[in-house]
The first five atom37 places (N, CA, C, CB, O) and aatype in JSON, in Angstrom:
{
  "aatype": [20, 20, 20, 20, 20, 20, 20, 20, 20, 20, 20, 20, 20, 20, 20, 20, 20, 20, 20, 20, 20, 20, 20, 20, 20, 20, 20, 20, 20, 20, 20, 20, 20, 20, 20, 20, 20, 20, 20, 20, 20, 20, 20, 20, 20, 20, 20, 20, 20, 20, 20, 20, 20, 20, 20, 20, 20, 20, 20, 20, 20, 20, 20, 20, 20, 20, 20, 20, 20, 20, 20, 20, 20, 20, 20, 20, 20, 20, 20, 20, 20, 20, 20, 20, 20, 20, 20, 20, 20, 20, 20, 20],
  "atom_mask": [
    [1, 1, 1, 1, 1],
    [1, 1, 1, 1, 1],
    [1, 1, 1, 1, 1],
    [1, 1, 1, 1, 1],
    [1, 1, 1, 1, 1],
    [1, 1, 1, 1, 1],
    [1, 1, 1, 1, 1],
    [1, 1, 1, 1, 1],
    [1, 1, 1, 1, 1],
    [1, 1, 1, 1, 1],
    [1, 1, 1, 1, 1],
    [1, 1, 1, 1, 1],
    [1, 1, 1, 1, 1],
    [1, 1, 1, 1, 1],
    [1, 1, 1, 1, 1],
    [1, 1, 1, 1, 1],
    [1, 1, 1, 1, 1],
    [1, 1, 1, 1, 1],
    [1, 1, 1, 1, 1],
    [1, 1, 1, 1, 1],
    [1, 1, 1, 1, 1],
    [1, 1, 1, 1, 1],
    [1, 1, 1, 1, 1],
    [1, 1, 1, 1, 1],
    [1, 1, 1, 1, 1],
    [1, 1, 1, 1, 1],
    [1, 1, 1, 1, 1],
    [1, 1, 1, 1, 1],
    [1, 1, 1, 1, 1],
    [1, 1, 1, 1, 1],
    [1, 1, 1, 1, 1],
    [1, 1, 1, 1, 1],
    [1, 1, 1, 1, 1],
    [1, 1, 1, 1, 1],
    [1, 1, 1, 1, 1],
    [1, 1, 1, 1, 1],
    [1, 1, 1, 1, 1],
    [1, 1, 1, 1, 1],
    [1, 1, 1, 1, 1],
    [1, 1, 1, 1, 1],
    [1, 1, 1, 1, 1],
    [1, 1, 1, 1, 1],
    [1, 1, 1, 1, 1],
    [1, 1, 1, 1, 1],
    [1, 1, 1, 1, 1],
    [1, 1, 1, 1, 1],
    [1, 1, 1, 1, 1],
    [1, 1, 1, 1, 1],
    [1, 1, 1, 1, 1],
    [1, 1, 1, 1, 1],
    [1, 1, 1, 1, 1],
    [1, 1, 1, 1, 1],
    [1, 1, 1, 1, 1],
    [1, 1, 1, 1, 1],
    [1, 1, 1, 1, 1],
    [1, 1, 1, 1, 1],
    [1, 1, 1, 1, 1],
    [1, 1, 1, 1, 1],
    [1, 1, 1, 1, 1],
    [1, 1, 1, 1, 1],
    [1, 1, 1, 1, 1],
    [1, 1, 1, 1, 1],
    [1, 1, 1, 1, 1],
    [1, 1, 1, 1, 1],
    [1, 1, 1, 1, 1],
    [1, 1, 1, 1, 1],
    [1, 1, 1, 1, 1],
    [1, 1, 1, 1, 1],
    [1, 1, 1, 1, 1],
    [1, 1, 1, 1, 1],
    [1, 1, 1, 1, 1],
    [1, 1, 1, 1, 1],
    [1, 1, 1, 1, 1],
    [1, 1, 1, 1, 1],
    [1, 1, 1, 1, 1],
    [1, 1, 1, 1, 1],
    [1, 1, 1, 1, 1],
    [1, 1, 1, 1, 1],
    [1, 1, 1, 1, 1],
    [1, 1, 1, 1, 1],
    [1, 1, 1, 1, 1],
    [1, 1, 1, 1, 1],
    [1, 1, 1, 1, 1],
    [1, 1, 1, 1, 1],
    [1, 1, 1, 1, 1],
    [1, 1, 1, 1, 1],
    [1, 1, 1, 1, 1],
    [1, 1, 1, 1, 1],
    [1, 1, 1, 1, 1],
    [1, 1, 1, 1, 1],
    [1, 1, 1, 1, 1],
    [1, 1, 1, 1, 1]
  ],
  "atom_positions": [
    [[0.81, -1.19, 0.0], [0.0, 0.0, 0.0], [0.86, 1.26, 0.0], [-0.93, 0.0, 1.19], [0.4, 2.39, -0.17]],
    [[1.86, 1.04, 0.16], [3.17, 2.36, 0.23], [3.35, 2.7, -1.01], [4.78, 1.98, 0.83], [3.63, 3.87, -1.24]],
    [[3.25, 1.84, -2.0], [3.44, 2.02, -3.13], [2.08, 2.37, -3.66], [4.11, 0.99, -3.67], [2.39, 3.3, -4.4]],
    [[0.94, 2.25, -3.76], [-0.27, 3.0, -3.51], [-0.51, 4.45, -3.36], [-0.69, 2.57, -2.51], [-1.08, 5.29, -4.05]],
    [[0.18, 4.47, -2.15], [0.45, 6.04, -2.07], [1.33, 7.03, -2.69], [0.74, 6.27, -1.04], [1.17, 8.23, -2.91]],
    [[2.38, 6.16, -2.95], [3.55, 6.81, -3.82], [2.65, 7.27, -5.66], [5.16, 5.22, -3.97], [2.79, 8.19, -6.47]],
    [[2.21, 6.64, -5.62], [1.51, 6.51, -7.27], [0.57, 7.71, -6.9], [0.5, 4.72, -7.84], [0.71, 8.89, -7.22]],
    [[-0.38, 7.15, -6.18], [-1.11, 8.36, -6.07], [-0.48, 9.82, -6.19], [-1.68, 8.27, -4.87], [-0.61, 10.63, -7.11]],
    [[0.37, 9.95, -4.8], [1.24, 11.38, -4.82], [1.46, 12.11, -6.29], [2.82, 11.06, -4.23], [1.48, 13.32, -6.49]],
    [[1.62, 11.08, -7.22], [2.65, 11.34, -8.32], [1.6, 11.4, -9.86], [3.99, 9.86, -8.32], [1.71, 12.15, -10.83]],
    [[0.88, 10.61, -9.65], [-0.31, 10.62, -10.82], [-1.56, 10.96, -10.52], [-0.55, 9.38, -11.42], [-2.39, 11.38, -11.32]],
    [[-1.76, 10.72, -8.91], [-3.37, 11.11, -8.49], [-4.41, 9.78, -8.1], [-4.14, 11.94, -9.95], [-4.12, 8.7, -8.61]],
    [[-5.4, 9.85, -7.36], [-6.35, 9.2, -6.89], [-7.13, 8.48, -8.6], [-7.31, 10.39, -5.8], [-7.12, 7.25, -8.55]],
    [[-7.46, 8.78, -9.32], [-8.36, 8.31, -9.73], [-7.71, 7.35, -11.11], [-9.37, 9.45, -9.9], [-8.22, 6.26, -11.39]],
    [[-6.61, 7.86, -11.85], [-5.66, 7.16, -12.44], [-5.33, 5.64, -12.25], [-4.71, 7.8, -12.17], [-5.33, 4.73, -13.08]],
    [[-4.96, 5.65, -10.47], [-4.31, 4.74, -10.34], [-5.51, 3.91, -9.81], [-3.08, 4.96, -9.59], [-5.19, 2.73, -9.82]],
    [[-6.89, 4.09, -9.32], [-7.93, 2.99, -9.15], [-8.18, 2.72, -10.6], [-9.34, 3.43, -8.27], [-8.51, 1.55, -10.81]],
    [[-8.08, 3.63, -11.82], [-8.66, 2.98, -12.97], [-7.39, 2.43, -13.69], [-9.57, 3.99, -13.9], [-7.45, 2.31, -14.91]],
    [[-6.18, 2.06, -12.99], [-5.27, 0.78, -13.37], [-5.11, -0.02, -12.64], [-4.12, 0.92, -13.69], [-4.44, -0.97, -13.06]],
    [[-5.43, -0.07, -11.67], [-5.81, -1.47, -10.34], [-7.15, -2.07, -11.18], [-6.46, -0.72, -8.18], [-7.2, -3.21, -11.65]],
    [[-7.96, -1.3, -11.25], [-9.4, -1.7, -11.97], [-9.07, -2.8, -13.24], [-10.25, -0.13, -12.68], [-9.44, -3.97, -13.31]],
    [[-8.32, -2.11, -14.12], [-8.14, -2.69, -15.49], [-6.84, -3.76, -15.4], [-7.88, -1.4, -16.64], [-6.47, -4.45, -16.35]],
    [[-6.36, -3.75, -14.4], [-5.38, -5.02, -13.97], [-6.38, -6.31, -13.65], [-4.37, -4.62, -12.43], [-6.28, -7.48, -14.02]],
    [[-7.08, -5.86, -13.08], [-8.07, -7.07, -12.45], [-8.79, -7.44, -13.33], [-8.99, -6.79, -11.31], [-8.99, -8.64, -13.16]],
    [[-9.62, -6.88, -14.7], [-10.4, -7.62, -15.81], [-9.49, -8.4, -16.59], [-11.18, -6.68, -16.76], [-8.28, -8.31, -16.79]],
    [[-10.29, -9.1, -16.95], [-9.72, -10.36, -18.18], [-9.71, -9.69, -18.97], [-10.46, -11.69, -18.67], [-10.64, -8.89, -19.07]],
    [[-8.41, -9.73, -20.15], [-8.28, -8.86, -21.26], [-9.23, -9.65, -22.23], [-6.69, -8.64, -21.79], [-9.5, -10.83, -22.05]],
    [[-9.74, -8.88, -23.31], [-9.93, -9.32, -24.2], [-9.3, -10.4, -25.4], [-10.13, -8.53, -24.33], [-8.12, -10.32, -25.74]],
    [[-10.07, -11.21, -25.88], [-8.94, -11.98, -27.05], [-8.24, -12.73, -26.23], [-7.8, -10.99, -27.99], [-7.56, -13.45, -26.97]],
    [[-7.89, -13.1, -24.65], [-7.21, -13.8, -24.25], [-7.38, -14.58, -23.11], [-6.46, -13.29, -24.26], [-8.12, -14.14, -22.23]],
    [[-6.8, -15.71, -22.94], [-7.73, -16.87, -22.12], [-7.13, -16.31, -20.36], [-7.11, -19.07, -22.71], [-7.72, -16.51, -19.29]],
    [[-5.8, -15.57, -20.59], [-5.7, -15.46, -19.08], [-6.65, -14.47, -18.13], [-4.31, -15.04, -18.85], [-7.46, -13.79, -18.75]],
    [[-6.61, -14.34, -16.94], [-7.25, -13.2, -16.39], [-6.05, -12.46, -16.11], [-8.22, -13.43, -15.17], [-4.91, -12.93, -16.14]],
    [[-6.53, -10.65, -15.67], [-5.47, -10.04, -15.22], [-5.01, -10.64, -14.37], [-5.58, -8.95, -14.89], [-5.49, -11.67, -13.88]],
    [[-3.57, -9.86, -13.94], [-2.44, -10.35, -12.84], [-3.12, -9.87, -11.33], [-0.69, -9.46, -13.15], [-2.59, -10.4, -10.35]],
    [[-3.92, -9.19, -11.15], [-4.54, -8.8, -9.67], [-5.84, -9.45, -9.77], [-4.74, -7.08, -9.31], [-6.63, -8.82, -9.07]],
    [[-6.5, -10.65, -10.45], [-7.92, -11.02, -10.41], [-7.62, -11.87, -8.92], [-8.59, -12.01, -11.97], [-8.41, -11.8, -7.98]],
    [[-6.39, -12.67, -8.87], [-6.58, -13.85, -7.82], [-6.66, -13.32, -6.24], [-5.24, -14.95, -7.97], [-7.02, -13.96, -5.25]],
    [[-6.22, -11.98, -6.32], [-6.41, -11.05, -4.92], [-7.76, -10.13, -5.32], [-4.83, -9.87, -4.54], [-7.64, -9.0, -5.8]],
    [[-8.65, -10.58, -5.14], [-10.22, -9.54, -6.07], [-10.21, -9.09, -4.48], [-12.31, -10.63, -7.05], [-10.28, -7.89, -4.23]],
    [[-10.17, -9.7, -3.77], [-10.62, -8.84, -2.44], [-9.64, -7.55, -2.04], [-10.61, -9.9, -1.07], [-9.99, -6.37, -2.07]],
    [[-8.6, -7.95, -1.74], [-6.96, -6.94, -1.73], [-7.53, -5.59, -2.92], [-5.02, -8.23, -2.7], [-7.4, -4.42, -2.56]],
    [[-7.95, -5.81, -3.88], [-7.86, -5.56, -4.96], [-9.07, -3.97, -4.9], [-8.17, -7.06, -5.88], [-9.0, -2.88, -5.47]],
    [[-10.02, -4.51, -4.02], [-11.1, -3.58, -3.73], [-10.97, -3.22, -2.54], [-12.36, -4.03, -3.92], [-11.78, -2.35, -2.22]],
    [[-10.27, -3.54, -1.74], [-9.55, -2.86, -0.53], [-9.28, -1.61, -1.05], [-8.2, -3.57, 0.03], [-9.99, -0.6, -1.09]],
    [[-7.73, -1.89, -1.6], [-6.83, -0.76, -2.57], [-8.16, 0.31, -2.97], [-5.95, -1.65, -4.34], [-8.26, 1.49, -2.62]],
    [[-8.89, -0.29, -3.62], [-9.76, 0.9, -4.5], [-10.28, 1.9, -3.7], [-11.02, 0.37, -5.28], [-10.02, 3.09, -3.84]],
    [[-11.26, 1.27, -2.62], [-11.53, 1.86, -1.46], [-10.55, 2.85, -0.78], [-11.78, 0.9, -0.69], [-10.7, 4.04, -0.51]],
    [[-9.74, 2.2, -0.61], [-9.14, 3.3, 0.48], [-8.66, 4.69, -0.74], [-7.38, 2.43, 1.57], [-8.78, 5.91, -0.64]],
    [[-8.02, 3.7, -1.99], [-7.63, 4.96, -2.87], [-8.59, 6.26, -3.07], [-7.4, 4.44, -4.26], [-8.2, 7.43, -3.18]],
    [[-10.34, 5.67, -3.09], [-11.06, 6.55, -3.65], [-12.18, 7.32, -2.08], [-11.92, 5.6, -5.07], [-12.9, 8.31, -2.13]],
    [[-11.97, 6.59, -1.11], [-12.19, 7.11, 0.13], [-11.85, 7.95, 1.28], [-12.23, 6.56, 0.42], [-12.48, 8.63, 2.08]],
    [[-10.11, 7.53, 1.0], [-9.03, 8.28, 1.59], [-8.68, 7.18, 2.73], [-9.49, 9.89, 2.15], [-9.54, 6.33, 2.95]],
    [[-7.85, 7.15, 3.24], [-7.35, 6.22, 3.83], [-7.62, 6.89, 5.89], [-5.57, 6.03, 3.0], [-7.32, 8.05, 6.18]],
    [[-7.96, 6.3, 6.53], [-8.89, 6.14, 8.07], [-8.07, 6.95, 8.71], [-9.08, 4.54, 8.97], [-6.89, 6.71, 8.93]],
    [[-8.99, 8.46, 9.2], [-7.87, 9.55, 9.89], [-7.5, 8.8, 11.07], [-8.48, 11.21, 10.36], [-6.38, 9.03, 11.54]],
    [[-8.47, 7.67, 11.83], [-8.32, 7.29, 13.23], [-6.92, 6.52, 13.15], [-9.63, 6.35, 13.83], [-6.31, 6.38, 14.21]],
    [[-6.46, 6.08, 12.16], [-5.22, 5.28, 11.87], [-3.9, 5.51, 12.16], [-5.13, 5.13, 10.77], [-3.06, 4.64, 12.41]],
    [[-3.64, 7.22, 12.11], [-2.97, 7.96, 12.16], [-2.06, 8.32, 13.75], [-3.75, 8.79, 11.59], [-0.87, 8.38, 14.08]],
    [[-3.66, 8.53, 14.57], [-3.61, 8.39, 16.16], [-3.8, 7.29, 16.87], [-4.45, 9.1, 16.73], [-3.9, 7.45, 18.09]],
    [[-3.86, 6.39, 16.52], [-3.99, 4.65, 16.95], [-2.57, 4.79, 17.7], [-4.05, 3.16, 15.36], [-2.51, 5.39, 18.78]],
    [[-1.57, 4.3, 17.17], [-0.01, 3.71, 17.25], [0.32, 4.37, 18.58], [1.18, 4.21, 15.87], [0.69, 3.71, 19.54]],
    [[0.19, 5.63, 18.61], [0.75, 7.07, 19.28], [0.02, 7.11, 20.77], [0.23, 8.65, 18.23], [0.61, 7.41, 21.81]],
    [[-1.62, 6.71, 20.67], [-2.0, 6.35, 22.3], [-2.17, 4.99, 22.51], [-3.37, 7.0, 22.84], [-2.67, 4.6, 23.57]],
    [[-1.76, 4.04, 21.45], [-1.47, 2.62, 22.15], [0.16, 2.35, 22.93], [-1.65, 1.44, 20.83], [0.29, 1.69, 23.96]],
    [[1.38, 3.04, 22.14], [2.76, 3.52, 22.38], [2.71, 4.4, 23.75], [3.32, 4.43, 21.05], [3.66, 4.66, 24.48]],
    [[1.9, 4.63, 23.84], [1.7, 5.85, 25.3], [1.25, 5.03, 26.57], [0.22, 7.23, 25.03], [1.78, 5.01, 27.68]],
    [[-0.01, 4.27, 26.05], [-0.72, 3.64, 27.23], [0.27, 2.73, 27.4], [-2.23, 3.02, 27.07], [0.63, 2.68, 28.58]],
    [[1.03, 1.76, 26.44], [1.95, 0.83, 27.29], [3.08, 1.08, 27.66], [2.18, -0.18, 26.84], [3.67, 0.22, 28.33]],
    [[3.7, 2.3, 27.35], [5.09, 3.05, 28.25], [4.65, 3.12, 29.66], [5.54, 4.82, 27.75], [5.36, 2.55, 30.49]],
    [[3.11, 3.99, 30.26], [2.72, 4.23, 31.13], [2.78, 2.73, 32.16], [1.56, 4.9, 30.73], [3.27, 2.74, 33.29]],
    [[2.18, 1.48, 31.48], [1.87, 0.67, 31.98], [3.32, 0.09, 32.68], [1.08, -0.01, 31.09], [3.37, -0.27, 33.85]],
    [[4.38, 0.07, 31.83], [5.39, -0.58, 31.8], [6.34, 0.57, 33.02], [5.88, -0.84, 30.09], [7.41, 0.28, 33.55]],
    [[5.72, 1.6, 33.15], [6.56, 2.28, 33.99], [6.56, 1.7, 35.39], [6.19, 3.67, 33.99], [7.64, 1.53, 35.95]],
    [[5.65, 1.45, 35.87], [4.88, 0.54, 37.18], [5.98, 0.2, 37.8], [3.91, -0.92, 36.85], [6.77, 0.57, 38.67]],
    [[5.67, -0.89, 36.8], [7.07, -2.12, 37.54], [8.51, -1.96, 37.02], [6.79, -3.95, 37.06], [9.27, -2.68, 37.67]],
    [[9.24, -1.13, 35.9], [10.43, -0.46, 36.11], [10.74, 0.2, 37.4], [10.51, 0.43, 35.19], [11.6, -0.19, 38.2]],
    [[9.72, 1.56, 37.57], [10.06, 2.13, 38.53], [10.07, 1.22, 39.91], [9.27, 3.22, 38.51], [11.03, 1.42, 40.66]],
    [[8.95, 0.08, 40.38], [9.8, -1.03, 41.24], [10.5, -1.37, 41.25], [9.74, -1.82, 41.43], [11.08, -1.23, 42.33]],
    [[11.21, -2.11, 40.25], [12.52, -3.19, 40.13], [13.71, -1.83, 40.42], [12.72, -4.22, 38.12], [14.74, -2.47, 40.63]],
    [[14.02, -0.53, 40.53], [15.24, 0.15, 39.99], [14.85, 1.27, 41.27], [15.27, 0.73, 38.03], [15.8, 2.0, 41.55]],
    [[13.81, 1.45, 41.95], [13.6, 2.11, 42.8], [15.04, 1.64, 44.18], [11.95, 1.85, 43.02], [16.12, 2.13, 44.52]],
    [[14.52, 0.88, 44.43], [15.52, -0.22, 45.32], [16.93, 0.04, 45.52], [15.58, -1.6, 44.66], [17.55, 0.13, 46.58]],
    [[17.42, 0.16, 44.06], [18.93, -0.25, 44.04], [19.13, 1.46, 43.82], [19.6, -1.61, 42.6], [20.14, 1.86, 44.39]],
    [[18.4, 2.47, 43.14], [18.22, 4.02, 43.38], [19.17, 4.25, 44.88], [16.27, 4.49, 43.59], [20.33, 4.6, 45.13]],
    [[17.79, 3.77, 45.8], [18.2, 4.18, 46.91], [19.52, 3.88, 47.71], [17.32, 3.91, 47.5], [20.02, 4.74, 48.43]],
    [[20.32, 2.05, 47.5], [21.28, 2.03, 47.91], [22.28, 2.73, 47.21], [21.43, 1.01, 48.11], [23.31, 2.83, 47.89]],
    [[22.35, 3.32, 45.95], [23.16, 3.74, 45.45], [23.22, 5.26, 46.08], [22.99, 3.48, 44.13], [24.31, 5.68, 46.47]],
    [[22.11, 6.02, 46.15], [21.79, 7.6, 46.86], [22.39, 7.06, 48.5], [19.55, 8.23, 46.82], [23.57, 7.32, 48.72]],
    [[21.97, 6.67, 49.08], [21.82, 6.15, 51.0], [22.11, 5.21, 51.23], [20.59, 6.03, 51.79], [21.36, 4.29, 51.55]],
    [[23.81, 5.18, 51.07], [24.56, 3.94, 51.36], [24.08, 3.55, 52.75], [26.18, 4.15, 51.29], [23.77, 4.51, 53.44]],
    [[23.93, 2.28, 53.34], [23.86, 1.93, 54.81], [24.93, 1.66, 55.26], [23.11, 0.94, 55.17], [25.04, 1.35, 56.45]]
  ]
}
């Protein structure tokens, strides 16, 4: 899909669904099908997102899932290192 976007950037949204499109029909005069028929689902994914825009929520996903489990993970760092903090600060 990176490459999806790259095309787009460079030729535009509607170009590149109407050569995903015409990849996927059976040519005429010839017994094979296009080279993207055997992914038809993948295939209308691509189109979709090309001609929909691709999910703003997607963007901020990573960024408060990356957040909530730093937070989580702080817990028990700050246990395990609290400890040895202190003998290192307040030798006995």
């Amino acid at each position: 899909m990176l490459a999806d976007d790259q095309a787009r950037r460079v030729h535009g949204e509607l170009p590149l669904a109407r050569a995903l499109a015409r990849m996927t029909t059976p040519r005429t005069g010839s017994s094979e099908a296009g080279v993207l028929a055997l992914a038809d689902t993948a295939v209308v994914h691509r189109l979709e997102r090309l001609l929909h825009g691709a999910d703003e929520r997607s963007r901020w996903i990573p960024a408060v899932a990356y957040s909530i489990a730093s937070l989580l993970l702080s817990g028990p760092v700050a246990v395990l290192i609290a400890p040895l903090l202190c003998v290192v600060i307040w030798p006995v």
